[in-house]
SEMAR-514180 format. One record per residue (C-alpha): z, x, y. Coordinates in steps of 0.25 Angstrom, whole numbers, plus 2048, in hexadecimal, padded with zeros to 3 digits. Example, Ala and Ser with C-alpha at 12.3 -4.5 7.8 and 13.67 -1.06 7.14 Angstrom:
<sites>
<site><Z>81F</Z><X>831</X><Y>7EE</Y></site>
<site><Z>81D</Z><X>837</X><Y>7FC</Y></site>
</sites>
This chain:
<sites>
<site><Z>736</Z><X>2E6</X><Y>B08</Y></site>
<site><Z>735</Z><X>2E6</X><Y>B18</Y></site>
<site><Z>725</Z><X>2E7</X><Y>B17</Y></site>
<site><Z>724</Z><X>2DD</X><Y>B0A</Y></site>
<site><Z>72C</Z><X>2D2</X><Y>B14</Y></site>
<site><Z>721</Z><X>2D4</X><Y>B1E</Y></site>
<site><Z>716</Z><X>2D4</X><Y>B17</Y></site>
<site><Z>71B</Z><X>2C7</X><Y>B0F</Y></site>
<site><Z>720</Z><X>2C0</X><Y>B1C</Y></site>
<site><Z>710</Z><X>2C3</X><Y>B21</Y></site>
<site><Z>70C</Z><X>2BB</X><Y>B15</Y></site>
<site><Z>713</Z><X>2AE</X><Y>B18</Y></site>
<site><Z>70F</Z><X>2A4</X><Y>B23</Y></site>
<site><Z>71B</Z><X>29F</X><Y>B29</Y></site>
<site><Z>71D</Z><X>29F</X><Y>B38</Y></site>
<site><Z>728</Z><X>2AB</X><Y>B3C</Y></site>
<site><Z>735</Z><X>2A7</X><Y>B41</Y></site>
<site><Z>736</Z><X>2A1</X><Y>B50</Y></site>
<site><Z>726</Z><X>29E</X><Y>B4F</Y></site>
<site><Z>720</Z><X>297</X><Y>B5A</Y></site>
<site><Z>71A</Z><X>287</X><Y>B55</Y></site>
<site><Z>70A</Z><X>28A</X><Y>B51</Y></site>
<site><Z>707</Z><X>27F</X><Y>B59</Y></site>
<site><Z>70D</Z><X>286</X><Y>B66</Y></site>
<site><Z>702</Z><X>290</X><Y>B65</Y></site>
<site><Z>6F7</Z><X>28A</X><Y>B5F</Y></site>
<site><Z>6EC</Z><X>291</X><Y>B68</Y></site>
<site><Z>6F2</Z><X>2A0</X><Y>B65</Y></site>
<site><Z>6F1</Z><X>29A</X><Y>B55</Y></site>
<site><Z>6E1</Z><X>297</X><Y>B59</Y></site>
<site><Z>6DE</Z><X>2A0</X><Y>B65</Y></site>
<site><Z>6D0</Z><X>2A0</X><Y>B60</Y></site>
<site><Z>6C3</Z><X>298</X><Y>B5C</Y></site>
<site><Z>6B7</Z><X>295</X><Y>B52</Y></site>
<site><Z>6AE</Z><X>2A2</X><Y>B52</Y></site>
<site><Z>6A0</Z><X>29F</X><Y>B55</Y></site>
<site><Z>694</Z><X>2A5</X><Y>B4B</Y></site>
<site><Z>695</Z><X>2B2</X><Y>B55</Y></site>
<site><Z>6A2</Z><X>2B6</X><Y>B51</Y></site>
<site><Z>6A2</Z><X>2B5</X><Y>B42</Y></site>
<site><Z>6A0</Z><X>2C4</X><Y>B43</Y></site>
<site><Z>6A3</Z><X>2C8</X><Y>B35</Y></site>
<site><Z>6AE</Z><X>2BD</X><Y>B33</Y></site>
<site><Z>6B1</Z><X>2B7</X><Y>B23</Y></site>
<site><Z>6B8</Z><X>2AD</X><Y>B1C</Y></site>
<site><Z>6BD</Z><X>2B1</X><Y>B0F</Y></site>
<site><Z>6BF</Z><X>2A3</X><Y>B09</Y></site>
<site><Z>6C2</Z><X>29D</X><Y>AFA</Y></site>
<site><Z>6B6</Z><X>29D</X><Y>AF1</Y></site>
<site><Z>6AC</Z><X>292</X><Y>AF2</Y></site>
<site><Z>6B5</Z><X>28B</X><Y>AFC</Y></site>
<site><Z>6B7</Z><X>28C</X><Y>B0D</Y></site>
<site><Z>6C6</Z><X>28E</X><Y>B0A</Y></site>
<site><Z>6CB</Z><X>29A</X><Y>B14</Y></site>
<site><Z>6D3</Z><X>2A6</X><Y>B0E</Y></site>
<site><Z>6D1</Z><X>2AF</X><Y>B19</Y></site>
<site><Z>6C7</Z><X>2B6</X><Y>B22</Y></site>
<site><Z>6BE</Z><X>2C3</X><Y>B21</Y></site>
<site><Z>6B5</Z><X>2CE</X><Y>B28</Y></site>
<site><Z>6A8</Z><X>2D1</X><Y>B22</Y></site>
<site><Z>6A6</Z><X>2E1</X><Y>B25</Y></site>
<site><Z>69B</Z><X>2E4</X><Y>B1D</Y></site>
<site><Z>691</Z><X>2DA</X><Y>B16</Y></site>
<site><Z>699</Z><X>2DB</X><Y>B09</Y></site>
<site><Z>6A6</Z><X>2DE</X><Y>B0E</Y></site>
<site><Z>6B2</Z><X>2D5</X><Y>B15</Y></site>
<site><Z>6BF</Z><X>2D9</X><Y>B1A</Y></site>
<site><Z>6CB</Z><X>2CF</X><Y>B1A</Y></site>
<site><Z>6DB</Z><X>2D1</X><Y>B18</Y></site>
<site><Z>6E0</Z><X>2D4</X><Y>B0B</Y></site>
<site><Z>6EB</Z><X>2C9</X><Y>B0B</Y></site>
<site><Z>6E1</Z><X>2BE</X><Y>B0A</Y></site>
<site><Z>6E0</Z><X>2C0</X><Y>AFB</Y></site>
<site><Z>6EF</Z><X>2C4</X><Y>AF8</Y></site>
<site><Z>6FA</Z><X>2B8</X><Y>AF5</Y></site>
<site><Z>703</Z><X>2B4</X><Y>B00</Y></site>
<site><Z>70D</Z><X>2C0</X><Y>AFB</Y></site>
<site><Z>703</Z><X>2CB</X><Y>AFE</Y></site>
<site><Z>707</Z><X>2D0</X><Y>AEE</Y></site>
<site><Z>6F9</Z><X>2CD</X><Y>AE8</Y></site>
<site><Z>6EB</Z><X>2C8</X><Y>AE8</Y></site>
<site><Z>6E9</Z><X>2BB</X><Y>AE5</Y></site>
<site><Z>6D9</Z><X>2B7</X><Y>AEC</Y></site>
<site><Z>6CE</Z><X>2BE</X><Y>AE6</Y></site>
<site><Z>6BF</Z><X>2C2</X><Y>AE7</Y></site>
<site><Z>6BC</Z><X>2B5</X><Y>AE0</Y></site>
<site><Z>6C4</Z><X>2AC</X><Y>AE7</Y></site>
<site><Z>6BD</Z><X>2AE</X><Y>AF5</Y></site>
<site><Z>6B0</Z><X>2AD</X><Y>AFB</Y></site>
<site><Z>6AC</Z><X>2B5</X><Y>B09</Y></site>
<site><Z>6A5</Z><X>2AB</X><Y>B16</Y></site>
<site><Z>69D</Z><X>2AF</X><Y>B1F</Y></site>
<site><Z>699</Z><X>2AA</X><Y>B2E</Y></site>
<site><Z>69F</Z><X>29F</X><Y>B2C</Y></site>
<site><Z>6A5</Z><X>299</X><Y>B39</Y></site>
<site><Z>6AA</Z><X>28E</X><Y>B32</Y></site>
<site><Z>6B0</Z><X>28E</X><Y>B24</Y></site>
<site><Z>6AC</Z><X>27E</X><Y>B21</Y></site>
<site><Z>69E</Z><X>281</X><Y>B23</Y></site>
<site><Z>699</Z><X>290</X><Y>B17</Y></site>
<site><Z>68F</Z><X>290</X><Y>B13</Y></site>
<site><Z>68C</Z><X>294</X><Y>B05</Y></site>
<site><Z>684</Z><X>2A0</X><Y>B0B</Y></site>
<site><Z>690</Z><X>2A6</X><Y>B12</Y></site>
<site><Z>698</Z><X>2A8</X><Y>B08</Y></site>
<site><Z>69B</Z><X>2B4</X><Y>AFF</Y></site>
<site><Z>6A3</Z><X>2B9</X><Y>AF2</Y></site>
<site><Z>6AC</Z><X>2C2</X><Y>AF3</Y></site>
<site><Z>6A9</Z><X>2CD</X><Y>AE8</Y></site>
<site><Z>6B7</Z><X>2D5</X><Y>AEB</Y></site>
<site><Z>6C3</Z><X>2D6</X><Y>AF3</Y></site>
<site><Z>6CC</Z><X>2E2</X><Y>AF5</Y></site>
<site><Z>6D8</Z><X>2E2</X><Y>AFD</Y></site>
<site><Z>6DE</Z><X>2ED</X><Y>B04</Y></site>
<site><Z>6E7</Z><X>2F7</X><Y>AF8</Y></site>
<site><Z>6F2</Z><X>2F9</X><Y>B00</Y></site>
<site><Z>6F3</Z><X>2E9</X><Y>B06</Y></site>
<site><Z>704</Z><X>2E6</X><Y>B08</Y></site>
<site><Z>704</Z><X>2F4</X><Y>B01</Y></site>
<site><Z>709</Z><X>2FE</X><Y>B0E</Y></site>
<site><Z>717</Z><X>301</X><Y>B0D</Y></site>
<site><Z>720</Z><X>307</X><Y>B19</Y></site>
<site><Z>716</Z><X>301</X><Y>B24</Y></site>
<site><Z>71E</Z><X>2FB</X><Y>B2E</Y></site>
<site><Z>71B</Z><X>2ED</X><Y>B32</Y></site>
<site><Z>71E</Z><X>2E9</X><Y>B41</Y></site>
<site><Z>723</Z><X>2DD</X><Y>B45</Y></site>
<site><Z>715</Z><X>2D7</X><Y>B47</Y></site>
<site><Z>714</Z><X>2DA</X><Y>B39</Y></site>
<site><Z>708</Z><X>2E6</X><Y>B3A</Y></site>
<site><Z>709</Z><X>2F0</X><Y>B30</Y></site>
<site><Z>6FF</Z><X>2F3</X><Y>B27</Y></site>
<site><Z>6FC</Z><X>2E9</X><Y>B1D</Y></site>
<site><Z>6EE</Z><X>2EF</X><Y>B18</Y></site>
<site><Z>6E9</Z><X>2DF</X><Y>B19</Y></site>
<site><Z>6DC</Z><X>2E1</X><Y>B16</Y></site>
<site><Z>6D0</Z><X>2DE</X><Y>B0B</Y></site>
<site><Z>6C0</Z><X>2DF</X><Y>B07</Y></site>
<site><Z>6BB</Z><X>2D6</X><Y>B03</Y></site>
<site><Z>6AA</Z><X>2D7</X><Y>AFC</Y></site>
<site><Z>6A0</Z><X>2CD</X><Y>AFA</Y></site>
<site><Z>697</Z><X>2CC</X><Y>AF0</Y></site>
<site><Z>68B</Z><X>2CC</X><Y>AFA</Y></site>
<site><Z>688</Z><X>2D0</X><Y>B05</Y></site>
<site><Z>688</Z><X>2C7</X><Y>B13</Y></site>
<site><Z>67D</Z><X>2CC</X><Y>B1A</Y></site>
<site><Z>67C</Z><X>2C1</X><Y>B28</Y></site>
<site><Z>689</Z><X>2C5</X><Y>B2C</Y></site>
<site><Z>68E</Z><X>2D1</X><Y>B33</Y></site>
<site><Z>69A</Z><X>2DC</X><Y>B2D</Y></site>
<site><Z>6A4</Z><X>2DE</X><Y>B39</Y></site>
<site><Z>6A7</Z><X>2EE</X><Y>B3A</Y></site>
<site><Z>6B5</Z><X>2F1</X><Y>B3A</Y></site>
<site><Z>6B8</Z><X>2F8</X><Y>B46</Y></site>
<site><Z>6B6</Z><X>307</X><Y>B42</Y></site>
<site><Z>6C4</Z><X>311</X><Y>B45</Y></site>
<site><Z>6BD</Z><X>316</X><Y>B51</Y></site>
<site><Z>6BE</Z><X>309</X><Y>B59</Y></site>
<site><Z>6CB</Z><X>305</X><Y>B54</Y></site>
<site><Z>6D4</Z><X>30C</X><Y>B60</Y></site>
<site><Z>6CB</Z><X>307</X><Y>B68</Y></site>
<site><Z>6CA</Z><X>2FA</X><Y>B62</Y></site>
<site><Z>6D9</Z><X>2F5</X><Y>B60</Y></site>
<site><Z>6E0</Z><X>2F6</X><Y>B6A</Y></site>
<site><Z>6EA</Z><X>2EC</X><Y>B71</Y></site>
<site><Z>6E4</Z><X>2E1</X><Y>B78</Y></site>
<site><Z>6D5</Z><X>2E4</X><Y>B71</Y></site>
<site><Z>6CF</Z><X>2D5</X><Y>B6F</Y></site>
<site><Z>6CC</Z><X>2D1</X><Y>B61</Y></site>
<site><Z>6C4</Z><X>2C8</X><Y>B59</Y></site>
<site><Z>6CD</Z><X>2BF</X><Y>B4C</Y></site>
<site><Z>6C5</Z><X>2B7</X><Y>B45</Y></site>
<site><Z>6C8</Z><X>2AE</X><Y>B38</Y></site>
<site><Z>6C5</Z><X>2A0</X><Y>B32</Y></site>
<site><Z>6D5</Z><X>29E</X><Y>B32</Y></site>
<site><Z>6DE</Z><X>295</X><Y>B37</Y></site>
<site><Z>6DE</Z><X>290</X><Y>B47</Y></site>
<site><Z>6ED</Z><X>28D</X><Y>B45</Y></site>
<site><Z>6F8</Z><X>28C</X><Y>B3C</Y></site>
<site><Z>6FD</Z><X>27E</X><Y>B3F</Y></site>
<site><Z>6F0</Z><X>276</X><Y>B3F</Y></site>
<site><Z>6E7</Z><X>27B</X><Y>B37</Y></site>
<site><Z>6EE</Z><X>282</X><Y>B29</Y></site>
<site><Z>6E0</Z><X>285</X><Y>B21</Y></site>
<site><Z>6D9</Z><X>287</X><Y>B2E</Y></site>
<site><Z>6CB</Z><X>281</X><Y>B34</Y></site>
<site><Z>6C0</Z><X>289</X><Y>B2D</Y></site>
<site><Z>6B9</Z><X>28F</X><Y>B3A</Y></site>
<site><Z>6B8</Z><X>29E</X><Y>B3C</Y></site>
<site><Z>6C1</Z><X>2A0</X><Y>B48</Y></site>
<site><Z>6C0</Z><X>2AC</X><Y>B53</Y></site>
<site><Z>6C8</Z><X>2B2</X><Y>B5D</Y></site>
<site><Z>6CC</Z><X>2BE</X><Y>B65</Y></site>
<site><Z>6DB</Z><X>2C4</X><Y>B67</Y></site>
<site><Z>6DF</Z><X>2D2</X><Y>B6B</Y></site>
<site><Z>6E3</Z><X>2DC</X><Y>B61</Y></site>
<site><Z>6F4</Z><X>2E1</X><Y>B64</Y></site>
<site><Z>6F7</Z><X>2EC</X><Y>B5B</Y></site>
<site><Z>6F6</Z><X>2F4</X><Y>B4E</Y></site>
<site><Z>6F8</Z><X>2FE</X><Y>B44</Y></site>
<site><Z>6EF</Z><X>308</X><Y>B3B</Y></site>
<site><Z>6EB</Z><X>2F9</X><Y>B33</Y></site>
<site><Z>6EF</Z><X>2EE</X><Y>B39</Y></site>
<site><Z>6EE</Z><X>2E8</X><Y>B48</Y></site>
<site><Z>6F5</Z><X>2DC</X><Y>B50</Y></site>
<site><Z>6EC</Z><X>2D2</X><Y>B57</Y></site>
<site><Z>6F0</Z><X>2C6</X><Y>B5F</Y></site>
<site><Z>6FC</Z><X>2C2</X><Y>B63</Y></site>
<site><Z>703</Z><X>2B4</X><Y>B6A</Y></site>
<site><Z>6F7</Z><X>2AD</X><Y>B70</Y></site>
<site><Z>6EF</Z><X>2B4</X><Y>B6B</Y></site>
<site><Z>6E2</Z><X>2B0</X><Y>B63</Y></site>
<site><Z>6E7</Z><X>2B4</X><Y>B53</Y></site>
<site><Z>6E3</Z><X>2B1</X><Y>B46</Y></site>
<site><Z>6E8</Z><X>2A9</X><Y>B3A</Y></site>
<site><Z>6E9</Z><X>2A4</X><Y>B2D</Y></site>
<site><Z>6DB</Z><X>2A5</X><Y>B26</Y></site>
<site><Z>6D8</Z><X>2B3</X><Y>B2E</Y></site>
<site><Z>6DD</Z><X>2BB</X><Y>B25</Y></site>
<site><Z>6D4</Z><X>2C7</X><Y>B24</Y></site>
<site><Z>6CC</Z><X>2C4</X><Y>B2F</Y></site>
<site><Z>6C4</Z><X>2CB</X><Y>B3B</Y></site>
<site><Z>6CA</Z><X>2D1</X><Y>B45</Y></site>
<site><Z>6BF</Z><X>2D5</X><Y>B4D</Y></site>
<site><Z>6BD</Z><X>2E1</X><Y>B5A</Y></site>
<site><Z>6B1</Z><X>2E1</X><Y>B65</Y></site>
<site><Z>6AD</Z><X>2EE</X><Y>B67</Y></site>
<site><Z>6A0</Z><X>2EF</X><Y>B71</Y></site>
<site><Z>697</Z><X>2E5</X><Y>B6A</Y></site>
<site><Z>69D</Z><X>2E7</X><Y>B5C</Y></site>
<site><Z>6A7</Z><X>2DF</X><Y>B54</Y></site>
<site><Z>6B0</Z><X>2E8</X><Y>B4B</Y></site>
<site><Z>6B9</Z><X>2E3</X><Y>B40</Y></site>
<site><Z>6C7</Z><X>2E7</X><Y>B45</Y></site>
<site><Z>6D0</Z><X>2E0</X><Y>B3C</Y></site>
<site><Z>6D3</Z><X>2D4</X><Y>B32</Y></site>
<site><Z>6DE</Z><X>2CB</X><Y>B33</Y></site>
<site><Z>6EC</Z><X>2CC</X><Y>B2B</Y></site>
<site><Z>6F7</Z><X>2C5</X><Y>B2F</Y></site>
<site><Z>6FE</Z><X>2C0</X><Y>B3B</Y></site>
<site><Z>709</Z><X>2C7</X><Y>B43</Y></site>
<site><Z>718</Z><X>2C5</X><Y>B3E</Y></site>
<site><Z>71D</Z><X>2C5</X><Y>B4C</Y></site>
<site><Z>715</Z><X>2BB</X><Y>B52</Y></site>
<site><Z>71B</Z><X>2AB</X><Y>B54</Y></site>
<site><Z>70F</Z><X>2A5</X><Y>B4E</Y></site>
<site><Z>708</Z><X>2A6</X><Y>B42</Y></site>
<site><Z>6FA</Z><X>2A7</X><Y>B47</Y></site>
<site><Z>6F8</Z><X>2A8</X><Y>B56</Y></site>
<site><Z>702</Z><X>2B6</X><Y>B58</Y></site>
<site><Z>6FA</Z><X>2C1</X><Y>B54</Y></site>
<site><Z>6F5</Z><X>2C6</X><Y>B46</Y></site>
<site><Z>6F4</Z><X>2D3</X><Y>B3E</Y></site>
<site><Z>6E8</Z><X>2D8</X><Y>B3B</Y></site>
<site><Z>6E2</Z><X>2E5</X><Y>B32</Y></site>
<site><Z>6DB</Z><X>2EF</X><Y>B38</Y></site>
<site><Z>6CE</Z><X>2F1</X><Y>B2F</Y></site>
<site><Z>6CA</Z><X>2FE</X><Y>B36</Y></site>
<site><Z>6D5</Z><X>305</X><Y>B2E</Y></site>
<site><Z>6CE</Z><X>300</X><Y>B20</Y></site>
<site><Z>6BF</Z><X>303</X><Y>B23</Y></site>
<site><Z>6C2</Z><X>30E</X><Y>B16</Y></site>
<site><Z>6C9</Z><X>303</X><Y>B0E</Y></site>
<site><Z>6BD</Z><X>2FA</X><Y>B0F</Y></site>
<site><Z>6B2</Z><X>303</X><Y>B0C</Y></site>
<site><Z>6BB</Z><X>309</X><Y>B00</Y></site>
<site><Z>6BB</Z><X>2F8</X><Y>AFA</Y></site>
<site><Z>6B0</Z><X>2F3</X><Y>AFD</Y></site>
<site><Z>6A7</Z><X>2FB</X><Y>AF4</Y></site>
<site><Z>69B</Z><X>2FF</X><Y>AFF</Y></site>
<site><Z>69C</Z><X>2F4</X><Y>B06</Y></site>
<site><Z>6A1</Z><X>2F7</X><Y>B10</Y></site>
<site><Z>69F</Z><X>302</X><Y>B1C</Y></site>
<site><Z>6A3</Z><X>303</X><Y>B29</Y></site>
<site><Z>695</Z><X>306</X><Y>B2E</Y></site>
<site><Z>693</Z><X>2F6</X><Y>B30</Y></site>
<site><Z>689</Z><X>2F1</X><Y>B3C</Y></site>
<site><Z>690</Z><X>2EE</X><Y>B48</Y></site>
<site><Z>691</Z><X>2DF</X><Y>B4B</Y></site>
<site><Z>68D</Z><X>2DA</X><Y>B59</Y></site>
<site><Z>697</Z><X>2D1</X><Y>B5F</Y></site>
<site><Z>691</Z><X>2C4</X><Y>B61</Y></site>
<site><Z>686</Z><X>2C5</X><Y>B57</Y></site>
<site><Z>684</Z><X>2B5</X><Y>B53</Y></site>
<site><Z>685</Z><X>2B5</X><Y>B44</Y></site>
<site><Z>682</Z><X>2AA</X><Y>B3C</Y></site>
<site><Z>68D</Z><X>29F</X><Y>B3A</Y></site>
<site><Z>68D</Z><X>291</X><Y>B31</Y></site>
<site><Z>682</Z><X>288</X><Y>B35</Y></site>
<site><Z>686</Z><X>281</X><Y>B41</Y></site>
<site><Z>691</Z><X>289</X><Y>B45</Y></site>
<site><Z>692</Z><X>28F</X><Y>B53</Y></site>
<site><Z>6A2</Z><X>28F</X><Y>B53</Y></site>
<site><Z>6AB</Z><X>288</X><Y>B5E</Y></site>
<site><Z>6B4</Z><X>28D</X><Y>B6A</Y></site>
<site><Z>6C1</Z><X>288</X><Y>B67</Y></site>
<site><Z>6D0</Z><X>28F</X><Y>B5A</Y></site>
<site><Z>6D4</Z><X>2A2</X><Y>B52</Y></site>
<site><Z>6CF</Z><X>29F</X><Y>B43</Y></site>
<site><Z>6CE</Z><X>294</X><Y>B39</Y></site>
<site><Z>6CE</Z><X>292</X><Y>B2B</Y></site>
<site><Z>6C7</Z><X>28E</X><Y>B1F</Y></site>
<site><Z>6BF</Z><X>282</X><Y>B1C</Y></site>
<site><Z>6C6</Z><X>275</X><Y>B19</Y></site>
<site><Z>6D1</Z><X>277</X><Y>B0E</Y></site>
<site><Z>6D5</Z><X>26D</X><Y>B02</Y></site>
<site><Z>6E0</Z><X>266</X><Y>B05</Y></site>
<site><Z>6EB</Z><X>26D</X><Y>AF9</Y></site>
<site><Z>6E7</Z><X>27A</X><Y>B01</Y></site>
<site><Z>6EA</Z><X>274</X><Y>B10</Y></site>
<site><Z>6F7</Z><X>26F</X><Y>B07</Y></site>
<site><Z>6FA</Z><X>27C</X><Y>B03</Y></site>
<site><Z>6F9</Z><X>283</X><Y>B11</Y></site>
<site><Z>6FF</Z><X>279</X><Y>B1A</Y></site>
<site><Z>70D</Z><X>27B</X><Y>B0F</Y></site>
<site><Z>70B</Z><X>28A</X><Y>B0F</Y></site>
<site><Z>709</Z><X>28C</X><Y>B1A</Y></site>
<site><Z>717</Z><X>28F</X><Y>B21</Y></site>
<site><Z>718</Z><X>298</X><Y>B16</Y></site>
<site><Z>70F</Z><X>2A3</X><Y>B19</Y></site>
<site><Z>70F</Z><X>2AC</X><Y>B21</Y></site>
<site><Z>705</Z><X>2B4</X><Y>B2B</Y></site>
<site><Z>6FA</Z><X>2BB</X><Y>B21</Y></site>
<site><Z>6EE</Z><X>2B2</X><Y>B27</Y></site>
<site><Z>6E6</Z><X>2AE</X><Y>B1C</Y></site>
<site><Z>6E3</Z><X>29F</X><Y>B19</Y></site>
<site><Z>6E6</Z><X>29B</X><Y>B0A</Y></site>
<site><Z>6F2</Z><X>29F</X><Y>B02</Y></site>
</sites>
């Protein structure tokens, strides 16, 4: 019963007891800025079909093949699955969500979430709230997106090497900029750096008070690693920590993808393999036209909603809790 509290109190988004007022620390909630058309990197936007509305954000890790976090497509009590295939569509180098074109987008063909998602017993969560969740999904498209590149997930030989305390890492995410302001986000891809803490066999800590972090409309995002001239995929973006006095802005949980490589190639029928070329950091890629991405917020969210949904979100919104997707 223990575990089932946690995991349902990391469903809601109310702020814990003795939080700090948002707009105290605005700029730890931001701490970043829009990304620029270097720095797509394999970023995507998972949003609902035929629309610019934002459900959650993605990794493209091979031309077919996207990783995200397996809570994006469950109800708000983690019980069952309630967004499908058919539902969502996948975009692609867009550094703005208001501006897709046709072309950047694709169907999904099929999603599988991870077997044992809120399904490990006696895994002890700490007070940050890091167990192991197994928050994790594949997501294939029906064609392949060949102008953009697939991230490689940092392979088990790097990882020691890779996570350790202090380690810069890259977030990125079309979610929200800040809770208070903005509750259905601004549409712009947004990108930042912020160190990695700690972390178990599947899950690591990264942030903290201060601290760059993500947000709402991150969910299954890129964590991303520099290692010499290549950019790994390290992680994707779960939940916030349960011991931090903001919702977004005191460090977020993340999963480790290193540990899934096997689960992946096992779901996404041949799709995928771990033998992706590397990608160059820095490598211009091509963005929307007319987009060079500003200096200025840690990530935004999708396009502009209609007006029952912003309804909606504004009166749900000091009921949920800390999973960081953007629709309900």
């Amino acid at each position: 019963m223990k575990r089932i509290a946690i995991m349902l109190s990391l469903c809601l988004l109310s702020m814990p007891a003795g939080a700090e007022n948002i707009n105290s620390k605005k700029d730890a909630i931001v701490g970043g800025r829009p990304a620029n058309g270097a720095e797509l990197h394999g970023t995507v936007a998972l949003v609902m079909r035929g629309s610019n509305e934002l459900l959650c954000t993605g990794t493209l890790v091979a031309p077919q093949v996207v990783v995200t976090a397996a809570h994006c497509f469950h109800n708000q009590e983690q019980t069952e699955i309630v967004t499908f295939a058919s539902d969502l569509e996948v975009v692609y180098g867009a550094l703005d969500l208001g501006r897709i074109r046709s072309e950047q987008r694709r169907t999904i063909s099929t999603i599988v979430t991870h077997g044992q998602y809120m399904k490990v017993e006696n895994v002890p969560y700490d007070t940050a709230g890091i167990g192991q969740n197994n928050d994790i999904a594949v997501m294939l498209l029906d064609r392949a997106i060949e102008d953009y590149p697939a991230i490689p997930i940092l392979p088990q030989s790097l990882a020691a090497e890779v996570m350790t305390a202090g380690r810069p890492l890259i977030v990125s995410g079309y979610g929200l900029t800040s809770i208070d302001d903005q509750p259905m986000g601004s549409s712009k891809l947004y990108y930042a750096e912020t160190p990695y803490v700690r972390g178990t066999k599947t899950e690591f800590i990264a942030g903290g008070e201060g601290k760059s972090d993500t947000c709402n409309g991150d969910s299954g995002g890129p964590v991303y690693a520099r290692v010499g001239q290549t950019l790994y995929l390290v992680g994707e973006t779960s939940r916030a920590v349960e011991d931090g006095q903001l919702i977004c802005g005191s460090g977020g949980i993340y999963t480790l993808t290193t540990p899934y490589t096997n689960w992946l190639k096992e779901n996404s029928r041949g799709l995928y393999t771990e033998q992706q070329p590397p990608q160059t950091v820095g490598t211009p890629i091509a963005a929307n036209p007319g987009e060079q991405g500003n200096q200025g917020g840690c990530s935004a969210a999708g396009g502009a909603p209609s007006s029952a949904a912003l309804l909606l979100m504004l009166a749900l919104l000091p009921f949920l809790r800390r999973k960081r997707r953007a629709t309900l």
